[in-house]
C-alpha positions, 0 to 999 in steps of 0.5 A: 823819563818813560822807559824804552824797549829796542825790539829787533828781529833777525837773521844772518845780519853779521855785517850790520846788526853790531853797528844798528845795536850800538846806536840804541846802547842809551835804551833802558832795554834790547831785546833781540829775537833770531831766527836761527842764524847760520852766521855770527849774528848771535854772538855779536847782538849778545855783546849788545843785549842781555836778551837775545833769543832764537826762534825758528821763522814764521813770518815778518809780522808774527817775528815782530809779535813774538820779539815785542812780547818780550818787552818790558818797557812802557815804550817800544822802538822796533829797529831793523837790523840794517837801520841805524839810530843817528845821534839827532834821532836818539836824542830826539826821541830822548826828549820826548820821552822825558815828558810825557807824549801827546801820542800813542805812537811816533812815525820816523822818516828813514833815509836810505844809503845807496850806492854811496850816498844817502837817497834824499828823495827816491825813498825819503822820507819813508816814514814808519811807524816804529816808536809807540806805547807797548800796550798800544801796538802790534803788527800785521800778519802780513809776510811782507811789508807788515804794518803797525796797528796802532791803539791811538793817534800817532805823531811825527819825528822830525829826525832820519833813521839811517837805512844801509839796507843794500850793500851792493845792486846784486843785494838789491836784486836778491832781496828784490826777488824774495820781495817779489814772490812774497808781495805776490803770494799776499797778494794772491792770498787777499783775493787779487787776480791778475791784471794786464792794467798792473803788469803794464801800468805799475812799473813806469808809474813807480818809476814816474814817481819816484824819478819825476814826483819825488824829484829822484833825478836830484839823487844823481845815478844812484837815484835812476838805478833805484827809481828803474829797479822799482820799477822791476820790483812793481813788474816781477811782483805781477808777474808772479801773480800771474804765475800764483794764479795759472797754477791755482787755476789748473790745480782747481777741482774744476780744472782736475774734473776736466782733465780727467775727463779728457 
């Protein structure tokens, strides 16, 4: 059977990361990298792992980079420290492991609790890309929603990760805005310039799909305030993009030669 490395970054997480690390107890390794955290976040993950380490924050995707260098394993599963491994997952992925995969790497479906029940169809199945070759992977720089560059084709597993990543809708809000003015700022970064068509056009096409699409209404009121808040996110992210590029336009050397002109 092929040995596993669990590679997890985080910070602040008191409230979840002992639940996340106590689904993954089977792993052969638990590596576990903290951004200097204020809370007991440390101190319950070395209950769990004999490799917890700290390192001050330098992006999600460099995080990640770091954390999987610290893996010895032939294997990696990266783990959030708001996601769960339910006991279907861990022994699916037992099992693949003790043959040997066809694949460099496997996406898993991730299934979201909210509001008091798993959303089954707003963000499900959300797949990611999270059990791969060591060798094989490494992640994206980017600062938000970092990817997986994977050396090789990838598969699909059949069973969910558990996803409690908001605990309350002032969470989501929160998160919403850190979100947001990251998305923004790569956005900008990458060279996008700001549309009227997205401020305008991007929040009810999320809503539509995620409400109408994906069937979200079947996910009762949490599934609408999901679907709305996507909404939100997709609007504020535009919003902040507008707001990156009036500024980068009046701090332009163009613009300071006019003002100073006048």
């Amino acid at each position: 059977m092929s040995r596993l490395s669990v590679v997890m970054i985080c910070y602040n997480e008191e409230a979840m990361v002992g639940k996340s690390l106590a689904s993954v107890q089977w792993a052969d390794e638990i590596v576990v990298l903290d951004s200097c955290s204020t809370d007991r976040t440390v101190e319950i993950a070395r209950q769990f792992s004999g490799c917890v380490v700290q390192s001050s924050w330098q992006g999600f995707g460099r995080q990640k980079n770091l954390a999987l260098a610290r893996a010895t394993s032939p294997w990696v599963l990266s783990l959030d420290a708001d996601e769960v491994v339910s006991p279907a997952l861990a022994q699916e992925i037992r099992s693949l492991l003790s043959r040997e995969p066809a694949c460099a790497g496997y996406r898993i479906p991730r299934m979201t609790w909210y509001l008091g029940r798993f959303l089954r169809h707003v963000w499900f199945p959300d797949s990611k890309l999270r059990l791969f070759r060591r060798e094989q992977g490494h992640w994206g720089e980017e600062e938000v929603h970092e990817s997986l560059h994977l050396d090789g084709p990838a598969g699909s597993l059949q069973q969910p990760l558990l996803h409690y990543s908001f605990p309350s809708i002032r969470d989501h809000i929160e998160t919403l805005q850190r979100y947001t003015s990251l998305g923004a700022e790569d956005l900008r970064r990458a060279g996008r310039s700001f549309s009227w068509l997205r401020l305008l056009g991007s929040p009810p096409a999320m809503f539509f799909k995620q409400y109408v699409w994906k069937r979200g209404f079947l996910d009762g009121l949490p599934g609408f305030i999901a679907c709305a808040l996507s909404g939100v996110h997709e609007f504020v992210k535009y919003a902040k993009l507008y707001e990156l590029c009036r500024a980068g336009e009046s701090l332009s050397p163009a613009g300071s030669q006019e003002k100073v002109t006048d």
